[in-house]
C-alpha positions as CSV (number, residue, x, y, z in Angstrom):
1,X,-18.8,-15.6,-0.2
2,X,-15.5,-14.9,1.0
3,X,-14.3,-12.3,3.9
4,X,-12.0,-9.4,2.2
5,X,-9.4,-7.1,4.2
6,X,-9.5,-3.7,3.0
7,X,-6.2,-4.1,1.7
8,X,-7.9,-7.7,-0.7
9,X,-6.3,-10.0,1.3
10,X,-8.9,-13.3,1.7
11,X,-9.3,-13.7,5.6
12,X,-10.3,-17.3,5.0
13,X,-6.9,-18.3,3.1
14,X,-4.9,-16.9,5.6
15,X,-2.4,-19.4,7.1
16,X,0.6,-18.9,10.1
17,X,3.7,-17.6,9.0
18,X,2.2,-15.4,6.0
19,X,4.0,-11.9,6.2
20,X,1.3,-8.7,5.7
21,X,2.0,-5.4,5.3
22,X,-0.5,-2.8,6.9
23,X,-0.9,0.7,6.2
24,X,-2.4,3.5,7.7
25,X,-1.4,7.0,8.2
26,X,1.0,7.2,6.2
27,X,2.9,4.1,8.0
28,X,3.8,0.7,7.0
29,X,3.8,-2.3,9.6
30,X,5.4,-5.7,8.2
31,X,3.8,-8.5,10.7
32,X,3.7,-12.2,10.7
33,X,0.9,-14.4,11.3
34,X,0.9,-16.4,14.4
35,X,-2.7,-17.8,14.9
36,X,-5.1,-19.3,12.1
37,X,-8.5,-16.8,11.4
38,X,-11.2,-18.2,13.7
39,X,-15.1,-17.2,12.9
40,X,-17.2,-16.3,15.5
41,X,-20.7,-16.3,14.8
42,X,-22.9,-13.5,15.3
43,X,-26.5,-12.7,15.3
44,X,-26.3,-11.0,11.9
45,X,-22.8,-11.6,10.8
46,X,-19.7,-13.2,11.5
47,X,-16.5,-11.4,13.2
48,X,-13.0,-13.6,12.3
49,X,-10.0,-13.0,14.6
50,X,-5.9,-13.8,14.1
51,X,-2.6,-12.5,16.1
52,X,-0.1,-11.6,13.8
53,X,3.5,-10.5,15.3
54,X,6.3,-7.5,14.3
55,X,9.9,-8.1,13.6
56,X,10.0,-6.5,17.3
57,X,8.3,-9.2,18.8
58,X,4.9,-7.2,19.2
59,X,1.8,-8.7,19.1
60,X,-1.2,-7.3,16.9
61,X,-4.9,-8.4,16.8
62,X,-7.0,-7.9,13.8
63,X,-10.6,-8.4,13.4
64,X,-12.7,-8.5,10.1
65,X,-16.9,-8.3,10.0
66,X,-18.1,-10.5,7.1
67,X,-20.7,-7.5,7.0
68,X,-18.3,-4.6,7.3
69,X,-15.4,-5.6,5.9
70,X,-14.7,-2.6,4.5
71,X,-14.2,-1.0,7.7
72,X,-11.3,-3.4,8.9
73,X,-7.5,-3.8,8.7
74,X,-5.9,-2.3,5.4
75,X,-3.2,-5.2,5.3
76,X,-1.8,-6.5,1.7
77,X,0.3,-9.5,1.0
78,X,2.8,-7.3,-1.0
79,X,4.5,-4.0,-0.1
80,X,1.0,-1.7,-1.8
81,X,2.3,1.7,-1.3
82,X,6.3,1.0,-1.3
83,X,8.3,2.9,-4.4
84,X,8.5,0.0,-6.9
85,X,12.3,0.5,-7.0
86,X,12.1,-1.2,-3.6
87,X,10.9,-4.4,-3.9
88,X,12.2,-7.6,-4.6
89,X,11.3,-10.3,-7.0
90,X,9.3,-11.7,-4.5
91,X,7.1,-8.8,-3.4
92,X,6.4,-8.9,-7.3
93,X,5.5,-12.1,-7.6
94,X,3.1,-12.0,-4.3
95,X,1.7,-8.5,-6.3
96,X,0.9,-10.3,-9.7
């Protein structure tokens, strides 16, 4: 069984240099990935890790439970909750 971000995004498949979009609070953060998911394995479940970076430079760690998943990071490979006026063939094409 794979591990899902709120958001649907497959923590396994992620690779560096994938671009997310996280929401929360009624704001968007575009990051990049800089390190791979790694498992770390728990009494019960297992807890994956990754950095992921801002335009700004900013680093940002995310964690996902296999067994909570549903609690972690609500990040998307597509712009989820942008007007679709503004996207770009691309953002479409990651969406469908």
């Amino acid at each position: 069984m794979k591990t899902h971000t709120k958001g649907n995004v497959v923590v396994e498949d992620i690779k560096i240099g994938d671009v997310h979009y996280e929401y929360g609070y009624g704001q968007e953060l575009v990051v990049t990935v800089k390190t791979l998911p790694v498992k770390e394995e728990r009494d019960d479940d297992n807890y994956w890790t990754w950095t992921s970076e801002t335009k700004e430079g900013k680093e940002v760690e995310y964690g996902v439970s296999d067994k909570y998943s549903h609690y972690g990071p609500n990040i998307y490979t597509y712009p989820a909750y942008r007007p679709l006026d503004s996207w770009s063939p691309e953002d479409f094409k990651k969406a469908f």
